[in-house]
C-alpha positions as CSV (number, residue, x, y, z in Angstrom):
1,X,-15.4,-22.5,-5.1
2,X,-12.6,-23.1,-2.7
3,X,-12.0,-19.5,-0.4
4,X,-8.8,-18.7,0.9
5,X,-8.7,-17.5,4.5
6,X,-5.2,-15.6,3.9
7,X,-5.0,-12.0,4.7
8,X,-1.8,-9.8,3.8
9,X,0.3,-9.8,6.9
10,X,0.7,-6.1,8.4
11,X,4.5,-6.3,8.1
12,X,3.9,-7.0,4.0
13,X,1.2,-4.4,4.1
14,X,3.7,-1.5,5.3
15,X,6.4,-3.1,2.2
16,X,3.2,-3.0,-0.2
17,X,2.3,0.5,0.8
18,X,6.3,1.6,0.9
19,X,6.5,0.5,-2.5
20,X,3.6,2.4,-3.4
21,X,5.2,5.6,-2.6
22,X,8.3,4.6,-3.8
23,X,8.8,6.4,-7.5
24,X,11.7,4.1,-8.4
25,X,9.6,1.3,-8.1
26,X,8.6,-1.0,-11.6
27,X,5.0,-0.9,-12.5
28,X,4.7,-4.4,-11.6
29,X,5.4,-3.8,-8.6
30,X,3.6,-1.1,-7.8
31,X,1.0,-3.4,-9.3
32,X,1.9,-6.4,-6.9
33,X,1.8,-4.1,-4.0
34,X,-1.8,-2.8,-4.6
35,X,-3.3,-6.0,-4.9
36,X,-1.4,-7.1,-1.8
37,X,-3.0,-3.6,0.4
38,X,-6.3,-4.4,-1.3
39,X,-6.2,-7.8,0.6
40,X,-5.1,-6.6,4.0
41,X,-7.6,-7.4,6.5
42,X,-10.3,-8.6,4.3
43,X,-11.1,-11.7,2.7
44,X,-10.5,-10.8,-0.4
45,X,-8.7,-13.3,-3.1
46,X,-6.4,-12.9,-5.5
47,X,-8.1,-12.7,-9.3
48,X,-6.7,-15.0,-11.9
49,X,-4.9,-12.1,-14.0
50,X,-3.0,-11.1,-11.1
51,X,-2.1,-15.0,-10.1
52,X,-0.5,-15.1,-13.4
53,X,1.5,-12.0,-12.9
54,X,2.9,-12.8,-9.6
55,X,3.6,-16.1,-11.3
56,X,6.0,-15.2,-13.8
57,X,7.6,-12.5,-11.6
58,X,8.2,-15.5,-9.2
59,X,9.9,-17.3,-12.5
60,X,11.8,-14.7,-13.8
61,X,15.0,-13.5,-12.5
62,X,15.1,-9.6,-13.5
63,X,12.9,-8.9,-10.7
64,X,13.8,-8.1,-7.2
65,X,13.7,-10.0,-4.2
66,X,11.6,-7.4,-2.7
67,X,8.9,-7.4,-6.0
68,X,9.1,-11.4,-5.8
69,X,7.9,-11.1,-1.9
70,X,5.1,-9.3,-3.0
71,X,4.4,-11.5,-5.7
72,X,4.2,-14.2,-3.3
73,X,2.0,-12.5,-0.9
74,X,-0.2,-12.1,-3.7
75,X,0.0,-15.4,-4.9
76,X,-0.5,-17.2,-1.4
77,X,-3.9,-15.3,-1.0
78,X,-5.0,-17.1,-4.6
79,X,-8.2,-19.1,-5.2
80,X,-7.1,-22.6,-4.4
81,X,-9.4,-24.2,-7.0
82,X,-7.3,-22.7,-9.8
């Protein structure tokens, strides 16, 4: 299995954990910003459910551009073998 040496950036951490505590924020991406925190600093990799969900919020134009940052974050630190 191919690992992925990307670690969430501290600039997107302090978004991720901004949108945690923001209670307007959608549950995707409250969801998005978790998984982004949980990979801050760690080697950690993206799992395939959340790839897919970052995926469509990338493809889908009711989200946000902040929620499609996340979802990029998120995506970049992916398993490169999927």
């Amino acid at each position: 299995m191919a690992k992925n040496p990307k670690a969430t950036s501290p600039k997107m951490a302090s978004k991720a954990a901004a949108t945690l505590n923001n209670p307007n924020a959608s549950a995707t991406a409250k969801s998005l910003a978790a998984s982004a925190l949980s990979q801050a600093g760690n080697g950690r990799q993206t799992g395939a459910a959340m790839e897919s969900k970052a995926s469509q919020v990338l493809q889908s134009a009711k989200y946000s551009d902040a929620t499609k940052a996340l979802a990029g974050t998120v995506l970049s630190q992916a398993n490169k073998a999927r």
